[in-house]
C-alpha positions in Angstrom: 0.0 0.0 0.0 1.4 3.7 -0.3 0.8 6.5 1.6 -0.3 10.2 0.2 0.0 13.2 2.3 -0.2 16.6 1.0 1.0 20.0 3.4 -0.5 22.6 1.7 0.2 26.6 2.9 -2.6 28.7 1.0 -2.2 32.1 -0.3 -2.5 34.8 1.6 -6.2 35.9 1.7 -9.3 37.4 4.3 -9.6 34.6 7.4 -13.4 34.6 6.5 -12.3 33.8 2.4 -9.4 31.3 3.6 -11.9 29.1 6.0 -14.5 29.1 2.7 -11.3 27.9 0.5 -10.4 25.1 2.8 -14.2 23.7 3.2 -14.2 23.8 -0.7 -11.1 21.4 -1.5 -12.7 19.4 1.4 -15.8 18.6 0.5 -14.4 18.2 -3.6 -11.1 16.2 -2.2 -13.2 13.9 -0.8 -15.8 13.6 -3.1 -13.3 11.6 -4.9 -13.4 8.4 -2.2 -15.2 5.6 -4.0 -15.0 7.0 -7.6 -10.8 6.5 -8.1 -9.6 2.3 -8.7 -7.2 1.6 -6.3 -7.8 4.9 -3.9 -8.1 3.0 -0.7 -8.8 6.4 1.1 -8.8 10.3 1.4 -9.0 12.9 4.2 -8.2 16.6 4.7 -7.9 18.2 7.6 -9.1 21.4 7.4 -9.3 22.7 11.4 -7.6 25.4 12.6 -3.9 24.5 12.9 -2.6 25.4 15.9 0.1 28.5 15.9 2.8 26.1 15.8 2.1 25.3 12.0 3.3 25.8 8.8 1.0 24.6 7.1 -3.3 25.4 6.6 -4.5 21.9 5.3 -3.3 18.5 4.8 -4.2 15.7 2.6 -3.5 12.1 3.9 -4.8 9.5 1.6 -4.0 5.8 1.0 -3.9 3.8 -1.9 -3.4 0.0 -3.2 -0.2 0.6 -5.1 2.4 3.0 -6.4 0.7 2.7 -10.2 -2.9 3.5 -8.6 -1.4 6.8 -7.1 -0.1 7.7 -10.2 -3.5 7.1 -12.7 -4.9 9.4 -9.2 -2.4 11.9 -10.4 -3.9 11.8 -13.8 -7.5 11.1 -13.2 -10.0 13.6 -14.8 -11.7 14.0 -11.6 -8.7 14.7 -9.5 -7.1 17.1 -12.0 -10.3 19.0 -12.5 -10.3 19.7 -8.8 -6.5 20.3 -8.4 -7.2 23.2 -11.6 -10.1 24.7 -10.0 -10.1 24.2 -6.4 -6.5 23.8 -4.8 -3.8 25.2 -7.0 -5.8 29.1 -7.6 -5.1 29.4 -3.7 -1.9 27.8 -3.1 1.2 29.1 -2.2 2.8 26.0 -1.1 2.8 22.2 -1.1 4.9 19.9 0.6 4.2 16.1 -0.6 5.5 12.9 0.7 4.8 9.4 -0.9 6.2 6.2 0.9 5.2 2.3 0.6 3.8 0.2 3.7 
């Protein structure tokens, strides 16, 4: 299996505009569970981070194998939501992939 997780640090925007942002890529992010072969599992956590962060959200998902993370990558569904949702409001991402 191979882990996904995502640190994202979002542009700098309104506190009232930022919370909206992350509920967006939230609620589309994991729309995705169940419609993706070989995507075991997909969360963001979208709380408040505590002042010690770096980061606003984070992504951790799981999948079957390193070749169903990459057609993910690719998937018409992912990508639409990484055009229109995530990467318009992002000023950073931090990504780490490993096998388990």
């Amino acid at each position: 299996m191979v882990k996904h997780i995502i640190l994202w640090t979002l542009n700098d925007m309104e506190k009232d505009k930022k919370e909206t942002v992350k509920q967006e890529i939230k609620k589309s992010l994991e729309s995705l569970n169940g419609k993706i072969p070989g995507l075991i599992d997909l969360k963001i956590t979208a709380s408040e981070p505590l002042s010690s962060s770096t980061a606003d959200l984070m992504l951790d998902s799981t999948f079957e194998s390193p070749e169903a993370l990459k057609n993910y990558s690719i998937h018409p569904e992912h990508t639409a939501i990484a055009n229109s949702k995530v990467r318009p409001y992002t000023k950073l991402r931090s990504c780490l992939d490993f096998q388990f």
